[in-house]
C-alpha positions as a Markdown table, in Angstrom:
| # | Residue | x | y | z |
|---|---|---|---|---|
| 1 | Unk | 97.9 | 64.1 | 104.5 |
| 2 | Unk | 96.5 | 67.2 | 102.7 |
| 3 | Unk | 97.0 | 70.6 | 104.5 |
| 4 | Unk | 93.7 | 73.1 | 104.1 |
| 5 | Unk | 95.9 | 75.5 | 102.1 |
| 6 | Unk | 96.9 | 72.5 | 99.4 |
| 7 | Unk | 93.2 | 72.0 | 98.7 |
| 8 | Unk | 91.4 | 73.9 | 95.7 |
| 9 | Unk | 88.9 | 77.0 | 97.3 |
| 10 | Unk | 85.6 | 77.5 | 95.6 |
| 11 | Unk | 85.4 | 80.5 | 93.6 |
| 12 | Unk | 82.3 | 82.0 | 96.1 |
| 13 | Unk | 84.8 | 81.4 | 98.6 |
| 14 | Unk | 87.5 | 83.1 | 96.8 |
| 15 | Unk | 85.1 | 86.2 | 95.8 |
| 16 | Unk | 83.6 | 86.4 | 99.7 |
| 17 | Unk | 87.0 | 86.7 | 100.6 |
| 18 | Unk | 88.1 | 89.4 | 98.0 |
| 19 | Unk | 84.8 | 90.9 | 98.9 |
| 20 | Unk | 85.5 | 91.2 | 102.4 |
| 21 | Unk | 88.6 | 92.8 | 102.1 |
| 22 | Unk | 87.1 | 95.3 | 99.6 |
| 23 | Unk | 84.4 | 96.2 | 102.3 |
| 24 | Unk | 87.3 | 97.8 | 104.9 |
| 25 | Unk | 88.5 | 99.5 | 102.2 |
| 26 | Unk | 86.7 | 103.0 | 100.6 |
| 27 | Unk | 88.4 | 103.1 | 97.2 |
| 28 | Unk | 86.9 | 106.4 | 96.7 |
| 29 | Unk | 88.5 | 107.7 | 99.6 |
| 30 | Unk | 91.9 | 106.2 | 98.4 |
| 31 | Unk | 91.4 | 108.4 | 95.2 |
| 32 | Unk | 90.9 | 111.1 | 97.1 |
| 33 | Unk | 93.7 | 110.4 | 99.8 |
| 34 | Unk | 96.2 | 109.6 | 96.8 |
| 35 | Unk | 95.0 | 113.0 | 95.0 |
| 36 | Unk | 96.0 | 115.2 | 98.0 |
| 37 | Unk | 99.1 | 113.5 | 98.8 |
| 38 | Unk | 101.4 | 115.8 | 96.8 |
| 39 | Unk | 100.2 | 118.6 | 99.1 |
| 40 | Unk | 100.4 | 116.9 | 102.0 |
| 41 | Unk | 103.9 | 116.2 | 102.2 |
| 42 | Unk | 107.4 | 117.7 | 101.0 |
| 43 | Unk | 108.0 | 116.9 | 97.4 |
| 44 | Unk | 110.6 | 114.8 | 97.9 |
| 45 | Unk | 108.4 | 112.2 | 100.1 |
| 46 | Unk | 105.6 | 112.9 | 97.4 |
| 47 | Unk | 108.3 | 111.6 | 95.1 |
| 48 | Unk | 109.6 | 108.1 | 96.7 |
| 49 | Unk | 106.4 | 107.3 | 99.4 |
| 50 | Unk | 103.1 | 105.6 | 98.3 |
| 51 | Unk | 99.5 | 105.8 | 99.4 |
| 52 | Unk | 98.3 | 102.6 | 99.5 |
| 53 | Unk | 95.3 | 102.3 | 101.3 |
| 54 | Unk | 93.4 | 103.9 | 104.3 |
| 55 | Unk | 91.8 | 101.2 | 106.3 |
| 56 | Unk | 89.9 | 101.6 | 109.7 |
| 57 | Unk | 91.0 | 105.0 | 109.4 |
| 58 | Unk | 94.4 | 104.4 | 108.9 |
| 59 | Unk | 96.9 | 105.9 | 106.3 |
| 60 | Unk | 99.0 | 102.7 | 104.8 |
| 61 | Unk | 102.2 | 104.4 | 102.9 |
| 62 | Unk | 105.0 | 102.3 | 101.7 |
| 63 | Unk | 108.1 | 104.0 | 101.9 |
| 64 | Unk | 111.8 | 102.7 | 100.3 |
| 65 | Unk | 113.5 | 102.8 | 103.7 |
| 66 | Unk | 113.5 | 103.3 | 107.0 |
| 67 | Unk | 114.5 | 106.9 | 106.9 |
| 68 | Unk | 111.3 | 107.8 | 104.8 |
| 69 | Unk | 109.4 | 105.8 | 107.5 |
| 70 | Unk | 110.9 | 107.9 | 110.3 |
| 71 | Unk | 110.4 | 111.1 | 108.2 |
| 72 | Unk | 106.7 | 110.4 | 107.7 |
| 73 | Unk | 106.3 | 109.5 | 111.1 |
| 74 | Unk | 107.8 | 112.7 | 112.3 |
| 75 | Unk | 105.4 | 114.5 | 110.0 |
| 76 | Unk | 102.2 | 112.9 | 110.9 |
| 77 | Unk | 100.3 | 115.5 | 112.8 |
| 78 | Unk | 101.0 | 117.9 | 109.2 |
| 79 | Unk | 99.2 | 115.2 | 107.0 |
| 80 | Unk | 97.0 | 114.5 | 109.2 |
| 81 | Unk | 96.1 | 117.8 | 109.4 |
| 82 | Unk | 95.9 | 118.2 | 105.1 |
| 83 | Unk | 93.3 | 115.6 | 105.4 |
| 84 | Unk | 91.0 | 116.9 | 107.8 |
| 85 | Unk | 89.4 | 118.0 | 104.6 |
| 86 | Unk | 88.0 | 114.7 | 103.6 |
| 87 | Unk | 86.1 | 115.3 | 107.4 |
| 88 | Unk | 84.9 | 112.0 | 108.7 |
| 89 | Unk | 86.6 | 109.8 | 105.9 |
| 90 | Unk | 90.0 | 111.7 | 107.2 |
| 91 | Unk | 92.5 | 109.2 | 108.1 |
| 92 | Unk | 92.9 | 109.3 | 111.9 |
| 93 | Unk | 96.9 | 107.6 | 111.7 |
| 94 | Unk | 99.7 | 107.6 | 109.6 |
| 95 | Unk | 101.4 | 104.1 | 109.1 |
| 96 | Unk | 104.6 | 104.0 | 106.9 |
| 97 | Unk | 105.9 | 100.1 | 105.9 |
| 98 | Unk | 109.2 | 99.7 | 103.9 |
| 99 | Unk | 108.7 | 98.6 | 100.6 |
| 100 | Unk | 111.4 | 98.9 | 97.7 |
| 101 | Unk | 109.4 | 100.4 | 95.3 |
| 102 | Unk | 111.7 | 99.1 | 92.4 |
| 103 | Unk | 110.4 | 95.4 | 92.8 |
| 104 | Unk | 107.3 | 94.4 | 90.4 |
| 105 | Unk | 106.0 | 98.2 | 90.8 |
């Protein structure tokens, strides 16, 4: 018996799904997001956290451990607040996942 996932996709179905993903997310505003990070947050955060994608108004950074995560959480109303620039692109929420960053960068 062959599971759905074991079964070859159609390439329209793979490009509607890459497609659909690239909708949520405004790669301009990404640029944008990733370009004022270093004034956003302390250098040292700038240094070891990643922007990696605002989606639905939300701020995705990888951090390399939990006490990054808590230290961008802590700061959130501050970047927030550097972003208010962008106006109603602005990320609305911070969310910080922990990601070594040394793995397949």
């Amino acid at each position: 018996m062959s599971r759905r996932g074991d079964e070859p996709r159609s390439l329209g179905e793979v490009l509607d799904g890459l497609a659909g993903r690239l909708r949520r997310v405004d790669l301009r505003t990404v640029d944008e997001v990733r370009s004022l990070w270093t004034s956003a947050v302390d250098p040292v955060l700038a240094e070891h956290c990643r922007v990696e994608m605002v989606r639905d108004g939300v701020l995705v950074v990888t951090v390399p451990s939990g006490a990054f995560a808590q230290r961008v959480t802590d700061e959130e109303a501050s970047i927030l607040a550097v972003y208010a620039v962008l106006g109603a692109r602005a990320p609305r929420a911070v969310r910080a996942i922990v990601r070594d960053h040394t793995e397949g960068s």
